[in-house]
C-alpha angles and dihedrals in degrees: 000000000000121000133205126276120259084230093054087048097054084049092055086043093236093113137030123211098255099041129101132287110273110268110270104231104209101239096237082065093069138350114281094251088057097042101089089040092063102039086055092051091052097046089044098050098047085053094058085045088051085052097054092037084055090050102044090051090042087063101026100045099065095047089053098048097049088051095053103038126069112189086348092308133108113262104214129118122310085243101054086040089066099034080071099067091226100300125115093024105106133074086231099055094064130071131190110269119253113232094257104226099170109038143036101254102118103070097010074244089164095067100015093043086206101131102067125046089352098053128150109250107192117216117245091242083056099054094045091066096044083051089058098048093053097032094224118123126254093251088063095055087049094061083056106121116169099191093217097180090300118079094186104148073230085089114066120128090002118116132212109280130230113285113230117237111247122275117239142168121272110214080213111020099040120222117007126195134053107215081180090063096046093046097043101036109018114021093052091043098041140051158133141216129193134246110174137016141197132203117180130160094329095316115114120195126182132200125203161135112260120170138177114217110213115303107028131138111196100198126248105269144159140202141187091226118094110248131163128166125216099219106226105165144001109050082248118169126251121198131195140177137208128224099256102033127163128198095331144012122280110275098192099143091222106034113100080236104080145087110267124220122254110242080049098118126157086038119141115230116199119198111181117198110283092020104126111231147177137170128208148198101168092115129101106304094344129165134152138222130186159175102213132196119199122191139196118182118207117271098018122107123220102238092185099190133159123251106224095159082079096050089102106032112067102323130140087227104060098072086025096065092041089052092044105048094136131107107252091035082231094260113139126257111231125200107183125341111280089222086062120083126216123263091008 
């Protein structure tokens, strides 16, 4: 079979001269006459990704990085700051992540299975505000495909959700966990995607933009990785507790243990490895937007885990599970965003 030539590609615009060899279809995929055609589509359609994906860092990247970095260093707690043995701290040390067209790196998919059916779908409300921090048009943020490991055209303007922590079994309790719930009512309404990495002796750091539409409980977790989150839209509730906590959360207005008040935007919330979290927007007209950072020193392992010692004592969780027994939890299924449009 003779293909066509790279000159003719970069003619059509399908193919730049620097860009990768046009994807070999096996021929028991499609008949021989097809084959070229589709190679070309594909090709053709993971340049103009790479295009949006381009655009959309080009104006989110800098912003980020502004918000995060104080005289070139990250500006998290003092503790996070030396859990990390000295790595991911500076500005230096990250680069702007590349669309990943040929892994699962984006949203970890292959393990987290969380861009697919269980997607995150941002409101439009959502993507509006993320619009206006970057300055870049809706119609921009639509053509973002992160090509997590699943190149269905479904996927457009949707990010990676959020990946459920693993269920186990409570010598006490019994089970714990409730992948249902996670797939049906967080993973579809809330989600992240990353803009810039760093990977430095071992050590491995994220940043990135996460948000939560209305109505949405994120669980009670914890993790031995060092996480905090720059508020920079939706009055959204976050929830902490400390060690040794009784029959509700902290509520010291300036410890970094406390629930903090929805309206409180631009706030930095610092969640050092251990600490148990949850964030909410459950409330009235609720709704969160955010620029994350997500750190894993060398030598410590995630151990994403639920918290369900919490459940009755000030979680989200606790009135939101008896209000939502049924079997689909009432949460929406979402296919693509509305504000996206079709083909785009």
């Amino acid at each position: 079979m003779r293909w066509p030539s790279r000159l003719a590609l970069t003619a059509l615009g399908l193919l730049e001269l620097e860009a990768q060899p046009v994807e070999q279809i096996p021929d028991d995929e499609c008949t021989e006459s097809g084959c070229a055609l589709q190679a070309l589509q594909r090709q053709g359609r993971r340049v103009a990704d790479a295009q949006a994906w381009n655009e959309v860092m080009a104006a989110l990247v800098p912003k980020i990085q502004k918000m995060v970095f104080e005289d070139g260093q990250l500006a998290v707690s003092k503790e996070m700051r030396e859990a990390m043995r000295g790595t991911c701290l500076s500005s230096k040390e990250y680069v702007t992540a590349q669309a990943p067209f040929d892994d699962f790196w984006q949203c970890a998919s292959e393990d987290n299975d969380n861009f697919g059916a269980s997607a995150y779908c941002p409101s439009r409300r959502v993507a509006q505000r993320l619009a206006n921090f970057t300055g870049l048009d809706l119609k921009v943020l639509e053509k973002l495909h992160l090509q997590s490991g699943n190149e269905s055209a479904a996927l457009y303007g949707k990010w990676c959700g959020m990946p459920a922590p693993p269920e186990y079994e409570d010598a006490y309790s019994g089970p714990v966990g409730n992948r249902a719930f996670w797939e049906d009512c967080v993973m579809r309404n809330s989600g992240y995607f990353n803009a810039l990495k760093c990977d430095t002796n071992g050590s491995y750091a994220v940043l990135g933009i996460a948000a939560l539409n209305h109505g949405v409980c994120y669980p009670a977790h914890r993790h031995d990785n060092q996480e905090a989150y720059w508020q920079i839209a939706g009055p959204g509730w976050w929830k902490t507790w400390p060690e040794s906590f009784s029959d509700k959360p902290n509520m010291k207005p300036y410890s970094e243990i406390r629930v903090t008040s929805a309206n409180d935007a631009l706030r930095l919330h610092n969640h050092a490895g251990g600490l148990i979290h949850e964030m909410d927007t459950t409330f009235d007209d609720d709704f969160l937007l955010a620029v994350y950072w997500w750190g894993k020193p060398v030598y410590t392992t995630v151990n994403y885990a639920y918290s369900h010692g919490v459940v009755e004592q000030g979680s989200c969780f606790a009135s939101f599970r008896r209000e939502h027994l049924d079997a689909a939890h009432s949460c929406p299924e979402v296919a693509r965003p509305e504000w996206a449009t079709e083909g785009k």
